[in-house]
N, C-alpha and C positions, 0 to 999 in steps of 0.2 A: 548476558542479558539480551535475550533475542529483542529486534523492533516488531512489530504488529500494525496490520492495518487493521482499520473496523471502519465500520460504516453504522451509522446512528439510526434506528428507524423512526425517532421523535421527528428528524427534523432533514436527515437523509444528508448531513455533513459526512464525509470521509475524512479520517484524519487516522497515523501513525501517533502510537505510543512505545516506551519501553513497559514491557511487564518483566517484573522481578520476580513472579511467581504464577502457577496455576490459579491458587484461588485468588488471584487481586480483583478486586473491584475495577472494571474500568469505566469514568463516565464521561459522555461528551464534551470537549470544550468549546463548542456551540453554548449550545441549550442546559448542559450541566446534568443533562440525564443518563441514567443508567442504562438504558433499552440499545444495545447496542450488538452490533454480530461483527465479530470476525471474517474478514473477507480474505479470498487468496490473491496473495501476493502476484509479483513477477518478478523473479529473481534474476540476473543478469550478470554478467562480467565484461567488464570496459577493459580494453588494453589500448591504450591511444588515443585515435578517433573512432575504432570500433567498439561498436557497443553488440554484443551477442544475449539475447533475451534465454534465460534457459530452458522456455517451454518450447522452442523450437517456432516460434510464429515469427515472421517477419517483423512486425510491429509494437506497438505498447499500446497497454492495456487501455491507454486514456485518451492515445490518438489512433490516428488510422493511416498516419506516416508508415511506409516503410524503413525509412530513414529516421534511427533514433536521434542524429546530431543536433537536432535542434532542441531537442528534450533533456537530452545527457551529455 
C-alpha cells in the first residue's frame, strides 16, 4: 500500500495518504473536498545521519537546506 502525496487545489493543503487502490476517492483533510492532484514525491534513504534525496538534488523539496539533518 504505497503512501501518496497530493496537494488540494480548494484550499492548497498538502498532505500524504495511503491509497489502497487506483480508483479510490481521495479527499482533503482540510476542507473535505475532492479537488485534489497528486504531487511528486521525494524519495530518499537515511542510513545514520545521512540522509541521500534520490533525485540527486542536494536539498528537500520543502526547504532550501542543503543539509537534511534537521528535517530527517
Amino acid at each position: 500500500m504505497p503512501i501518496y502525496e497530493f496537494k488540494c487545489r480548494s484550499c492548497n493543503k498538502e498532505f500524504e495518504t495511503i491509497v489502497f487502490s487506483s480508483d479510490e476517492n481521495v479527499t482533503c483533510p482540510e476542507c473535505k473536498g475532492g479537488n485534489v492532484e497528486r504531487i511528486m514525491s521525494v524519495c530518499g534513504f537515511k542510513s545514520g545521519d545521512n540522509f541521500t534525496p534520490s533525485t540527486g538534488s542536494s536539498g528537500c523539496s520543502s526547504c532550501s537546506s542543503t543539509n537534511c539533518s534537521g528535517c530527517h
